[in-house]
Structure formats: C-alpha cells, structure tokens
OpenMM code with the backbone's topology and positions (N, CA, C; nanometers):
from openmm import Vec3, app, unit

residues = "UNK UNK UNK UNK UNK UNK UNK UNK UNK UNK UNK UNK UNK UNK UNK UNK UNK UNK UNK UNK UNK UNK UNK UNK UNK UNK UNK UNK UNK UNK UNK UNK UNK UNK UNK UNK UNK UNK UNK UNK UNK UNK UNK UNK UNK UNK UNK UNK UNK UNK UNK UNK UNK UNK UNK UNK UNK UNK UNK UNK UNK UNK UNK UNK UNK UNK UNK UNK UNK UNK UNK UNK UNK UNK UNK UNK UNK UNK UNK UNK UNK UNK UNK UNK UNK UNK UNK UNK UNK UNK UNK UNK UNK UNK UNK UNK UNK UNK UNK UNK UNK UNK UNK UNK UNK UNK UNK UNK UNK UNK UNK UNK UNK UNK UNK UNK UNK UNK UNK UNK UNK UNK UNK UNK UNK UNK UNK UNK UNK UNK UNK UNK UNK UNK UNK UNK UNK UNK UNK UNK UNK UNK UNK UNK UNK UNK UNK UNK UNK UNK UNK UNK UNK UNK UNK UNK UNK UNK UNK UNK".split()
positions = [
    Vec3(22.2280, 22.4912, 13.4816),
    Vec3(22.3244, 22.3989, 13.5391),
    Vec3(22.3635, 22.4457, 13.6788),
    Vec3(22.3188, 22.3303, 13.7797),
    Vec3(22.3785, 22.3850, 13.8980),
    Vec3(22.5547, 22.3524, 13.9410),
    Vec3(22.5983, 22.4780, 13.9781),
    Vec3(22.7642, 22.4416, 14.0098),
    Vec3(22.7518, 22.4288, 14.1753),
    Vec3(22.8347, 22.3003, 14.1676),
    Vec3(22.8705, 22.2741, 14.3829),
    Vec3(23.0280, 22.3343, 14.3869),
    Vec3(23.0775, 22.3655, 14.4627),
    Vec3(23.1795, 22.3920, 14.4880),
    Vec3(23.1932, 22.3204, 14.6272),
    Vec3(23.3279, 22.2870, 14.6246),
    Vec3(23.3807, 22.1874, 14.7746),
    Vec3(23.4940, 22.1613, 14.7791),
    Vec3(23.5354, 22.1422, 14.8839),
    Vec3(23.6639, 22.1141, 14.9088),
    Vec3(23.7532, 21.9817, 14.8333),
    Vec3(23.8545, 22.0226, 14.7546),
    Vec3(23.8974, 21.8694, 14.6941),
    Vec3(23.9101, 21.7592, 14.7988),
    Vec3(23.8964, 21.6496, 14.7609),
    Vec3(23.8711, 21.4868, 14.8149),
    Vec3(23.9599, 21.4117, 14.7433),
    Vec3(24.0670, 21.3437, 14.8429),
    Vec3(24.1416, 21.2640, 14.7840),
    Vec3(24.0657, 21.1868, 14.6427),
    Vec3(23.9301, 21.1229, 14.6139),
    Vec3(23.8893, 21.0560, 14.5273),
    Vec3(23.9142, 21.2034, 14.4131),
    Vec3(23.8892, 21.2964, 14.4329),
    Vec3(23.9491, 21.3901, 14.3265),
    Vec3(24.0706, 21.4122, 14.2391),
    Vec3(24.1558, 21.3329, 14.2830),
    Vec3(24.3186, 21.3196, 14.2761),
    Vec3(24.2996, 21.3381, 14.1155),
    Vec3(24.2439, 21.2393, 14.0520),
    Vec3(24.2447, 21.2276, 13.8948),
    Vec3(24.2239, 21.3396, 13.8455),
    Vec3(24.0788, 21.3462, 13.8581),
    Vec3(24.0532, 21.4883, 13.8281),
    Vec3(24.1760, 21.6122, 13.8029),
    Vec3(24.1860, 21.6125, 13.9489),
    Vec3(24.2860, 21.6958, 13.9757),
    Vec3(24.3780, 21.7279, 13.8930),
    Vec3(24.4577, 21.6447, 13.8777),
    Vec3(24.6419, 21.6108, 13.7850),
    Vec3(24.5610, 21.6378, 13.6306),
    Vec3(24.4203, 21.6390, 13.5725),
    Vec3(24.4082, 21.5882, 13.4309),
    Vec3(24.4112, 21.8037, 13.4428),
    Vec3(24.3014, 21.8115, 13.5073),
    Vec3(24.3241, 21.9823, 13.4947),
    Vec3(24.4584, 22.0460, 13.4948),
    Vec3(24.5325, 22.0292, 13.6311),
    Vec3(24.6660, 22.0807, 13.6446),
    Vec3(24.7686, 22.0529, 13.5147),
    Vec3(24.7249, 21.9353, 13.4493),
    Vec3(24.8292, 21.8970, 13.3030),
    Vec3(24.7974, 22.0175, 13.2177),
    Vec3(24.6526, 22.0366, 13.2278),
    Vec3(24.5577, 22.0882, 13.1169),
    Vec3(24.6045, 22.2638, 13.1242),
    Vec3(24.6242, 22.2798, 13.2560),
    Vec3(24.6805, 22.4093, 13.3113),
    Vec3(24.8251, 22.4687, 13.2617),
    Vec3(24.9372, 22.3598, 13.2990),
    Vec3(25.0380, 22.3730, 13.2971),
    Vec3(25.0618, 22.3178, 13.0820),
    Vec3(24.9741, 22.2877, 13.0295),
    Vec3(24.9936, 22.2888, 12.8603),
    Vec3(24.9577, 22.3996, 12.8415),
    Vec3(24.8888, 22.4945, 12.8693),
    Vec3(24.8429, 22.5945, 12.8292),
    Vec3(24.9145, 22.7133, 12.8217),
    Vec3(25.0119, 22.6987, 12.9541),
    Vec3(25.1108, 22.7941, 13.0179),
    Vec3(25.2397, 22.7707, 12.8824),
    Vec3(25.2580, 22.6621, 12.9123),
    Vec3(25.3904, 22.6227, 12.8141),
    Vec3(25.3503, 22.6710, 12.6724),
    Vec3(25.1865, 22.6626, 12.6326),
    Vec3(25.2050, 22.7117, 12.4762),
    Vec3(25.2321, 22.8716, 12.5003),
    Vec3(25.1959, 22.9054, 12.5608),
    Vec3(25.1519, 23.0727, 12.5960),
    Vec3(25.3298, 23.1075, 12.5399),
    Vec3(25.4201, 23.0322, 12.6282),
    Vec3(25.5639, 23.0339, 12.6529),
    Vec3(25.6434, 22.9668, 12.6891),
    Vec3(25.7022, 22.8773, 12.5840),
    Vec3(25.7351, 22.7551, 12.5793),
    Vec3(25.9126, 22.7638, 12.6824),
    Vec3(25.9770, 22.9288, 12.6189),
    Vec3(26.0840, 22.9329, 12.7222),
    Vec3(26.0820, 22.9109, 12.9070),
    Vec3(25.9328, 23.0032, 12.9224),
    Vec3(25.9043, 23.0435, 13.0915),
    Vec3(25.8460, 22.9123, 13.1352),
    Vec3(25.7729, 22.8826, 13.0569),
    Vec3(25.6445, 22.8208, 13.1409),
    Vec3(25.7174, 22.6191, 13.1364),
    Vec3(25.7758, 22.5445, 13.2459),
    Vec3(25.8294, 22.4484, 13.2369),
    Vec3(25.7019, 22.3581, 13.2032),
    Vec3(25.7255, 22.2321, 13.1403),
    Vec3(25.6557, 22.1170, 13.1744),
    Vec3(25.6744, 22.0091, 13.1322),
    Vec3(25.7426, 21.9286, 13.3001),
    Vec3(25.7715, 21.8328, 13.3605),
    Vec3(25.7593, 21.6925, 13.3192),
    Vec3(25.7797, 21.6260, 13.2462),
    Vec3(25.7521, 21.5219, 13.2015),
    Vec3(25.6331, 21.4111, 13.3084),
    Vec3(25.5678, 21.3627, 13.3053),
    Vec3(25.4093, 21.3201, 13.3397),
    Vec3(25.3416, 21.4108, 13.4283),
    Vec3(25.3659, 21.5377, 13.3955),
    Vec3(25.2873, 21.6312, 13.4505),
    Vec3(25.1516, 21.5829, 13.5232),
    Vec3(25.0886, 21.5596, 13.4609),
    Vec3(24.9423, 21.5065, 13.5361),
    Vec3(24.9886, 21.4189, 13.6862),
    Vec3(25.0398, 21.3388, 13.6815),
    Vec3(25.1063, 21.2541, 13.7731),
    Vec3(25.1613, 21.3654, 13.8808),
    Vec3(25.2063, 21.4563, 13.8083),
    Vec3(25.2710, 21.5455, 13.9054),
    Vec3(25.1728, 21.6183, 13.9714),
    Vec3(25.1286, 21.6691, 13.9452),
    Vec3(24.9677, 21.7921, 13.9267),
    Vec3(24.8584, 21.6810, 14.0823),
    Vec3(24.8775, 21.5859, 14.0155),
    Vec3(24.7687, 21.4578, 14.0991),
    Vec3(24.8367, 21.4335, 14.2227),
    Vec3(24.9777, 21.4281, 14.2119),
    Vec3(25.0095, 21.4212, 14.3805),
    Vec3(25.0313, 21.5696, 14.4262),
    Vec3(25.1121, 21.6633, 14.3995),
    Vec3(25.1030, 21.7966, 14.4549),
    Vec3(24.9758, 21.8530, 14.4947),
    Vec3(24.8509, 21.8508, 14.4127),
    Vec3(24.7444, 21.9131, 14.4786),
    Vec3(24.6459, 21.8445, 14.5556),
    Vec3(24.7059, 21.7008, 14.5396),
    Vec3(24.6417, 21.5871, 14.6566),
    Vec3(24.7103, 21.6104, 14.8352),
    Vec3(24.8537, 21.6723, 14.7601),
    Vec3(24.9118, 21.6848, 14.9202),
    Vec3(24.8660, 21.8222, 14.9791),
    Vec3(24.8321, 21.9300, 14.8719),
    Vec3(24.8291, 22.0478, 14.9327),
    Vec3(24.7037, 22.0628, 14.9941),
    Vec3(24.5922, 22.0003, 14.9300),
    Vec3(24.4755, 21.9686, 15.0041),
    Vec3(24.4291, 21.9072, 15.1214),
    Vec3(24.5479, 21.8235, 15.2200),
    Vec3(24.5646, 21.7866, 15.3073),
    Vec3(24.6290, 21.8765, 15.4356),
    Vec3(24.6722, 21.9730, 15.3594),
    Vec3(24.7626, 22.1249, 15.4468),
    Vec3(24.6711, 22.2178, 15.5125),
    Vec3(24.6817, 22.2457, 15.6445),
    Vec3(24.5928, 22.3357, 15.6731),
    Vec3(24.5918, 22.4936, 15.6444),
    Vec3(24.7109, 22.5204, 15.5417),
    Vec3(24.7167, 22.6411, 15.5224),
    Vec3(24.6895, 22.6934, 15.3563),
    Vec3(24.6642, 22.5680, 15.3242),
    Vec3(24.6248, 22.5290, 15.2072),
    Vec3(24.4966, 22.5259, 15.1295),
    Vec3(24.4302, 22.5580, 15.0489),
    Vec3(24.2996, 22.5292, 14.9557),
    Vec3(24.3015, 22.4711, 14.8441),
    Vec3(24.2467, 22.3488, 14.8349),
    Vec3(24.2173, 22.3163, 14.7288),
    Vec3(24.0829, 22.3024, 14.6877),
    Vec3(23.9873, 22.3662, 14.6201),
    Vec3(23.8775, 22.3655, 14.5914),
    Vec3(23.8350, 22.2990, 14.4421),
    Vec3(23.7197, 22.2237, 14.4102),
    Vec3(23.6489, 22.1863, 14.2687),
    Vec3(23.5337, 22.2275, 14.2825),
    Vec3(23.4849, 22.2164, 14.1437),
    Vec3(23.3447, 22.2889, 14.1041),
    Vec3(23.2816, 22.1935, 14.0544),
    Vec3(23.1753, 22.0968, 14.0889),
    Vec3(23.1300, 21.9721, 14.0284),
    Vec3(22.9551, 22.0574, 13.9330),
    Vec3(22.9460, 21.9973, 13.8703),
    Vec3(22.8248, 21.9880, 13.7272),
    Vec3(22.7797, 21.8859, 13.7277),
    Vec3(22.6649, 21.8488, 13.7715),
    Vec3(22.6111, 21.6865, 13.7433),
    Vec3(22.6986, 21.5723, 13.8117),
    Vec3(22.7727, 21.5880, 13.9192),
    Vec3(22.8632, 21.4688, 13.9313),
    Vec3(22.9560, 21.4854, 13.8910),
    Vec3(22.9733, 21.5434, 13.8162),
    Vec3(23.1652, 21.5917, 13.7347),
    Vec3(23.2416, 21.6747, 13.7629),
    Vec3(23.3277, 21.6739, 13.8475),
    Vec3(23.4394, 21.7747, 13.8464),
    Vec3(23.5117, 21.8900, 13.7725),
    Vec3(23.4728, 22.0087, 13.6895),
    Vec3(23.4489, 22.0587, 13.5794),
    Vec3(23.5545, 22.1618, 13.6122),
    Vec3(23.6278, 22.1887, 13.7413),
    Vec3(23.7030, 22.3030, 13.7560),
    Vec3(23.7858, 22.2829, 13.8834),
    Vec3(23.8689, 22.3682, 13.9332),
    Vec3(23.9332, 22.3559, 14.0478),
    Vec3(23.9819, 22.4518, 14.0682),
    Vec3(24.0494, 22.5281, 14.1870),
    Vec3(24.1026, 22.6672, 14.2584),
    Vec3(24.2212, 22.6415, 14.3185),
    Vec3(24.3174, 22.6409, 14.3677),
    Vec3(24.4138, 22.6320, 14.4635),
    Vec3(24.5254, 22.7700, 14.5032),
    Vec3(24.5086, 22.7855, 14.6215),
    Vec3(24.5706, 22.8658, 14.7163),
    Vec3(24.6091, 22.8435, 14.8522),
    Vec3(24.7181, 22.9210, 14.8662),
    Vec3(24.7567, 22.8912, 15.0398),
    Vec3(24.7913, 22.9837, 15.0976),
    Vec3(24.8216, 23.0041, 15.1974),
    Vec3(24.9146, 23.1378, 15.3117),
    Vec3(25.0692, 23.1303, 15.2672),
    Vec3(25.0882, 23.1875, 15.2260),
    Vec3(25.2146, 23.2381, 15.2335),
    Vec3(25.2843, 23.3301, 15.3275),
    Vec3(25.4186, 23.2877, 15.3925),
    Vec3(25.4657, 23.3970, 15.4484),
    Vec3(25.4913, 23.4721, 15.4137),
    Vec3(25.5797, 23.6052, 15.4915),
    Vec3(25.6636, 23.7083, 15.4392),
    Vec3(25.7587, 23.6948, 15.3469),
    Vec3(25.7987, 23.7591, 15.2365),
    Vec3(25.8493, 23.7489, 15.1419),
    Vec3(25.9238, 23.8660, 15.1307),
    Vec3(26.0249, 23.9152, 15.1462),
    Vec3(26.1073, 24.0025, 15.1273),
    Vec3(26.1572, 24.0388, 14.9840),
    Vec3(26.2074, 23.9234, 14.9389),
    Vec3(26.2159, 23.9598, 14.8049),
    Vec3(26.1579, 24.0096, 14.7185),
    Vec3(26.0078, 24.0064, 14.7487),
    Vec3(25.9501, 23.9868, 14.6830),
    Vec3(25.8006, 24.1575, 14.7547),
    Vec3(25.8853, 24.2042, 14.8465),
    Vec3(25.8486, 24.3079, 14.9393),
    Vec3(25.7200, 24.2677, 15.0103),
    Vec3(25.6707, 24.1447, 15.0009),
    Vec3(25.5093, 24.1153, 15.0381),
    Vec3(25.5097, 24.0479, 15.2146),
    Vec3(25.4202, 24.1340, 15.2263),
    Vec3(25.3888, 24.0756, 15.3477),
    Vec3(25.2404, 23.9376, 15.3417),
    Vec3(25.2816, 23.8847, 15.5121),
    Vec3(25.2161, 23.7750, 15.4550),
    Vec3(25.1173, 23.7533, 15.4092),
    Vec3(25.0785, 23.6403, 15.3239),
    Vec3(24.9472, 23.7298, 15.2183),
    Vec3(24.8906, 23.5764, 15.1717),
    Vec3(24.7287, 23.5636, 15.0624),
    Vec3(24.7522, 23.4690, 15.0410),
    Vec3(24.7950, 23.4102, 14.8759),
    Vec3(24.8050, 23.3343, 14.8379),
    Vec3(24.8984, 23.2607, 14.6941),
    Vec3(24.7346, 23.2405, 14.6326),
    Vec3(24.7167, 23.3131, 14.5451),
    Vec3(24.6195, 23.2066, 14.4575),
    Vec3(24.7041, 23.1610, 14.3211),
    Vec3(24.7157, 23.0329, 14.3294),
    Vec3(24.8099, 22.9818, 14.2308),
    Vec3(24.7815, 22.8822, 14.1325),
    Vec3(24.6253, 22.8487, 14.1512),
    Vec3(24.5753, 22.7832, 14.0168),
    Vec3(24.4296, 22.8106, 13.9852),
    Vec3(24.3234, 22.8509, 13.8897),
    Vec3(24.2231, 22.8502, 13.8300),
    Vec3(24.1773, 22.7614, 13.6981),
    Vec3(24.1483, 22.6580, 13.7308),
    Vec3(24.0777, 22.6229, 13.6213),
    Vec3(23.9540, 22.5310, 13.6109),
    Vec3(23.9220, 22.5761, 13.4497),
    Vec3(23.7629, 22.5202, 13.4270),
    Vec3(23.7918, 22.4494, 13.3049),
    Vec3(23.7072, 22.3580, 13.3079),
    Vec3(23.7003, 22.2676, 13.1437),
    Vec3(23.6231, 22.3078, 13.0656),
    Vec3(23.6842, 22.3676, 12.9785),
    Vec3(23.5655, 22.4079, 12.8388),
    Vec3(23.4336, 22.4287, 12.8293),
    Vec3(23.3752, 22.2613, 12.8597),
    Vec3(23.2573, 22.2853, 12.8757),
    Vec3(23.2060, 22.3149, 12.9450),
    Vec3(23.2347, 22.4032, 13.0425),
    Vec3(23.1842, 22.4324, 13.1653),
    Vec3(23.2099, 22.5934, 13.1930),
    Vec3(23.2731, 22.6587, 13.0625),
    Vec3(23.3187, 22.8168, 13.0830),
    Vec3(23.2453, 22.9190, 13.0309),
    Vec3(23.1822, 22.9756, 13.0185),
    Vec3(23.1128, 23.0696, 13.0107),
    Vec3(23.0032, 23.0827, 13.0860),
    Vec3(23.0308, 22.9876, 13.1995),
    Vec3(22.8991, 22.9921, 13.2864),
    Vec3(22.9067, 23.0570, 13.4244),
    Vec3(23.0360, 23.1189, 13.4332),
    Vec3(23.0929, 23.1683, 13.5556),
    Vec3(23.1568, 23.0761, 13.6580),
    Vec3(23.1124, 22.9616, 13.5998),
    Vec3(23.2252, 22.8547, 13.7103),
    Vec3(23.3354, 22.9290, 13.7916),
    Vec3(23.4401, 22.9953, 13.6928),
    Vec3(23.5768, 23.0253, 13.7044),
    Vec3(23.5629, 23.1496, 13.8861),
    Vec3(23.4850, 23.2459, 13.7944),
    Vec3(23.4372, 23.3602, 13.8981),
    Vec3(23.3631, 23.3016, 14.0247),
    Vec3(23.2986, 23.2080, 14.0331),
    Vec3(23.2188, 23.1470, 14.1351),
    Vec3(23.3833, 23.0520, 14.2603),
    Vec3(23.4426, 23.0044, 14.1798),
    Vec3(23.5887, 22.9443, 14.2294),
    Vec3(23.7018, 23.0374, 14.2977),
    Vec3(23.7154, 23.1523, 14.1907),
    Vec3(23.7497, 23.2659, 14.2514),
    Vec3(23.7680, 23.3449, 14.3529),
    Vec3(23.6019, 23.3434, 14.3914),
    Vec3(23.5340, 23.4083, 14.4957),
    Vec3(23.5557, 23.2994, 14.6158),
    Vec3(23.5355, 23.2008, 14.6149),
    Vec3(23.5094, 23.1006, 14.7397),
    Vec3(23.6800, 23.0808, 14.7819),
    Vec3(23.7726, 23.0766, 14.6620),
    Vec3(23.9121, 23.0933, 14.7065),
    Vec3(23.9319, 23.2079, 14.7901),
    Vec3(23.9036, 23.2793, 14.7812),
    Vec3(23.9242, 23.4261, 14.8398),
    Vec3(23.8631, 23.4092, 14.9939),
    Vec3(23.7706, 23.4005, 14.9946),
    Vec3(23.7028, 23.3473, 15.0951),
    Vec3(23.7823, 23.2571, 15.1650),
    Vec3(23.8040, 23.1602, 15.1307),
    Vec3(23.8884, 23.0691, 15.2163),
    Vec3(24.0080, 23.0795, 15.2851),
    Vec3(24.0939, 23.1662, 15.1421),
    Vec3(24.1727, 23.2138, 15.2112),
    Vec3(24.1909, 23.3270, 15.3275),
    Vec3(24.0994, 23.4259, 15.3112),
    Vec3(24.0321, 23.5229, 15.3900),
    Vec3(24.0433, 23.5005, 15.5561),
    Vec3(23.9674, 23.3929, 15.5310),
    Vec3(23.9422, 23.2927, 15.7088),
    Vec3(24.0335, 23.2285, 15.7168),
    Vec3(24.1855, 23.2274, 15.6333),
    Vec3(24.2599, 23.1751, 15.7110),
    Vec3(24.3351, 23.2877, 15.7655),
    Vec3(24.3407, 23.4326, 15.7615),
    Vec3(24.3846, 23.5108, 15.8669),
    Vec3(24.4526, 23.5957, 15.7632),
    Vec3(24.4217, 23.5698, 15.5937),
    Vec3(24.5332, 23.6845, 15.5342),
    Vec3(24.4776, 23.7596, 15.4817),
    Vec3(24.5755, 23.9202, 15.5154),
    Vec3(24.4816, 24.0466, 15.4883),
    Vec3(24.4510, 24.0235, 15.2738),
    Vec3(24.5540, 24.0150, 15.2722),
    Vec3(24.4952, 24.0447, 15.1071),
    Vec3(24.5592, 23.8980, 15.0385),
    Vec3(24.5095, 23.8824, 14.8807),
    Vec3(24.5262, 23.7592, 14.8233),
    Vec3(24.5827, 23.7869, 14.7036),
    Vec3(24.7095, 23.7335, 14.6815),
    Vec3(24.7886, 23.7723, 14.5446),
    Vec3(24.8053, 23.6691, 14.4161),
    Vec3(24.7710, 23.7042, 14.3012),
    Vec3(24.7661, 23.5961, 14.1899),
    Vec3(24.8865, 23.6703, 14.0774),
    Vec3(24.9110, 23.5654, 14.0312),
    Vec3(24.9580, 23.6286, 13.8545),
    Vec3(24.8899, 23.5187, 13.7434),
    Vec3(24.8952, 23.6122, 13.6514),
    Vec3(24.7979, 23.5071, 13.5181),
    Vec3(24.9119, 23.5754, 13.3872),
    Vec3(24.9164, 23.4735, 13.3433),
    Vec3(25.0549, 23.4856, 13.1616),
    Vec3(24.9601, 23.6203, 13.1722),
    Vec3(25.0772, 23.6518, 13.0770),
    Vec3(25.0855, 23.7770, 13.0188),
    Vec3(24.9945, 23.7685, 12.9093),
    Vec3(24.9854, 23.6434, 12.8818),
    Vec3(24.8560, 23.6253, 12.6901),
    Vec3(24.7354, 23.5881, 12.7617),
    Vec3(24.6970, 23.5724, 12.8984),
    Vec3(24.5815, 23.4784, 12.9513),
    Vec3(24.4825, 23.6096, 12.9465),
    Vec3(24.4790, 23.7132, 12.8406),
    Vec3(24.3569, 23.8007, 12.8675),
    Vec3(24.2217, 23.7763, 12.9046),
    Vec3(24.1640, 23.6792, 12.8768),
    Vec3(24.0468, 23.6400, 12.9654),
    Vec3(24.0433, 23.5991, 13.0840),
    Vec3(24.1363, 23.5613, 13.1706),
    Vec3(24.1777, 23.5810, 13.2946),
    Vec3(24.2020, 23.6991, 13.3551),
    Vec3(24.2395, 23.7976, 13.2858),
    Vec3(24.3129, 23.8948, 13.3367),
    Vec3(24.2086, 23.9722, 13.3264),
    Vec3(24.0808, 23.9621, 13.2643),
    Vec3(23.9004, 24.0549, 13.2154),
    Vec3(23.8789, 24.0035, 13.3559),
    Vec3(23.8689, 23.8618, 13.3918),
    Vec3(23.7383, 23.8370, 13.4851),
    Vec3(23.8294, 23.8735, 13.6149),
    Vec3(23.9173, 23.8697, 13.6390),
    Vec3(24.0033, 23.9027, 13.7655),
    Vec3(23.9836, 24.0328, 13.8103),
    Vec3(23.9856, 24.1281, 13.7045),
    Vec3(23.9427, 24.2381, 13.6906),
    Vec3(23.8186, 24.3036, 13.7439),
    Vec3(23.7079, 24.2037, 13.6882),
    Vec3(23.6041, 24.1938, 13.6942),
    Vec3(23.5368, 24.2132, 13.8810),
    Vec3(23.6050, 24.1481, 13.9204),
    Vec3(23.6081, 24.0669, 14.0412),
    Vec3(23.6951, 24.1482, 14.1753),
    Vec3(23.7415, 24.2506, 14.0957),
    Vec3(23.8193, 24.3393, 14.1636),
    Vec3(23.9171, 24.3470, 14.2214),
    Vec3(24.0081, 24.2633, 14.1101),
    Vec3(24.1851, 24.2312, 14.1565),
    Vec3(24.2353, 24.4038, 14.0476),
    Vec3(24.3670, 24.4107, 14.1191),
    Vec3(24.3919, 24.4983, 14.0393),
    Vec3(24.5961, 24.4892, 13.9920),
    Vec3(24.5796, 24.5407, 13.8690),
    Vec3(24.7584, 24.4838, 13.8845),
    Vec3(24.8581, 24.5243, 13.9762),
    Vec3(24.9360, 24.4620, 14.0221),
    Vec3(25.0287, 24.5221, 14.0999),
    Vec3(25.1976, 24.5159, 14.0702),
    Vec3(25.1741, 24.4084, 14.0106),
    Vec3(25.3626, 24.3748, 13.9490),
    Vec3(25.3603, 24.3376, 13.8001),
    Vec3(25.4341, 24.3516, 13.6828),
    Vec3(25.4309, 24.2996, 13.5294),
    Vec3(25.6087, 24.2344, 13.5834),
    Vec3(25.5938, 24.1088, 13.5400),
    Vec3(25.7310, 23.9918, 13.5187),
    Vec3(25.7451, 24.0213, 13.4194),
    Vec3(25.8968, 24.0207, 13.3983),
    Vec3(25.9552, 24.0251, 13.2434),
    Vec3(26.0508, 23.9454, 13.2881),
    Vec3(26.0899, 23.8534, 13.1379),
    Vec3(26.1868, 23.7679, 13.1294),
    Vec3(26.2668, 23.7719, 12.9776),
    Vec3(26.3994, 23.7312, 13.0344),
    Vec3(26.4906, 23.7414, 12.9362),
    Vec3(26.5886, 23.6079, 12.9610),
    Vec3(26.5934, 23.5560, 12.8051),
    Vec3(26.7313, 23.4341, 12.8556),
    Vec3(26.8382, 23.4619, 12.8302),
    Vec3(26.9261, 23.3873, 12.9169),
    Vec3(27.0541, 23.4134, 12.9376),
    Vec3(27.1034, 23.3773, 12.7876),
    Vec3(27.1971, 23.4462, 12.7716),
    Vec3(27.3113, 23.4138, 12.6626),
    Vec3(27.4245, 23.3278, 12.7064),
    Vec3(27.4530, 23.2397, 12.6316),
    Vec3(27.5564, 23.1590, 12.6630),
    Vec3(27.7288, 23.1954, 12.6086),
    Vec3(27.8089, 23.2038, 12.6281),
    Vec3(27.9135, 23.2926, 12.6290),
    Vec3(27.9894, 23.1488, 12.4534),
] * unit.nanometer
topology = app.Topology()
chain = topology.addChain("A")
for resn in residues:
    res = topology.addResidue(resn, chain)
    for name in ("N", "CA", "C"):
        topology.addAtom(name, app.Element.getBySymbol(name[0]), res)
C-alpha cells in the first residue's frame, strides 16, 4: 500500500472533524474527568483544523491510501511559554490513523513529515504529550526519538 502524505485541503474538512471526533473519544475514554468532549465534536474538529490549516504557522497534514484519507498530523509554532519554562518551540498536538491503516507505519511516516515541517518553520525542537494509557504512542514516539520530558498529574477539586 502506497501512503501520500500532503498538506490538508479544505475538501479534507470531513475527513478531518471524523478523525479529530475519533481522537478526542478516545482521549475521553482513556479519562473521562481530563479529557473534555464538546458536544458535536466532529463539527468542532472540522472547523478548527480547517482554520489551522490556513495559518502560516500552522500544519496540518493527511496520509491518503488509495484516494482515502486514512490519517492526519497537526502542529504549529508556539511561542515562549513561561509557565510552562519552554522556549519557543513547536506544538505537535494531534496524530492520527484509522485502524485500517495502522500497523503500516502511517502514524511514524506523519510523525516524521510533522517534524519536518515544523523544523522549516524556524523551531529548534518539537514538543508533544500523549495520555498517560496511549502506550502505543508513547513505543513509537520513542521509537522515533522523542524522549520524556514532563509527566501531568491531575487531581479534582473537592467541593466544600
């Protein structure tokens, strides 16, 4: 199977929002307290990464199979972040592949070209987080030669 990788295209929009739903259900089962999701998510997912793909500081990438849209990447530049001690750097803030399309390296092939992209847009290094349960994310990231740098912990508030 040959994989294309390319820049998302507004005609991608669908696509787009059905993954990002598919993304953001996954998160919420992982952790139904942390992980929000938004009532018509997809809708949401379909315009946010339709607009961010229009940003020049922005990436939105898909991975097409035969004509089909089977995956997608998204990252951007971020500034300085103090809070957060980071200098400016870039966001990789979404990975995903459809089922049938995973064990073929799609994910790692998306990965790489994110990095890349972001790369040439001028930032020294590229920062991700993946759930804490996403261990097969956290193998191929690995893989690929990310390494950890921060563990999030969360706790809810008590109500008095």
């Amino acid at each position: 199977m040959t994989v294309t990788l390319r820049p998302a295209q507004p005609s991608d929009e669908p696509a787009l929002g059905r993954m990002g739903a598919a993304l953001a259900q996954l998160h919420h089962d992982f952790d139904k307290q942390r992980f929000m999701l938004p009532d018509d998510v997809e809708a949401g997912y379909r315009w946010w990464l339709g607009r961010e793909a229009r940003k020049a500081d922005a990436v939105v990438i898909v991975a097409e199979m035969d004509g089909e849209v089977v995956g997608y990447a998204y990252g951007r530049v971020e500034p300085v972040d103090w809070n957060a001690l980071l200098d400016r750097s870039g966001g990789f803030h979404d990975l995903w592949v459809d089922a049938k399309a995973r064990k073929a390296g799609v994910g790692a092939q998306l990965a790489e070209e994110l990095m890349r992209r972001l790369t040439a847009l001028g930032v020294p290094r590229v920062v991700l987080h993946t759930a804490a349960k996403n261990e097969a994310a956290q193998r191929m990231f690995a893989r690929l030669g990310w390494r950890p740098t921060m563990v999030e912990m969360t706790r809810e508030a008590t109500r008095p």
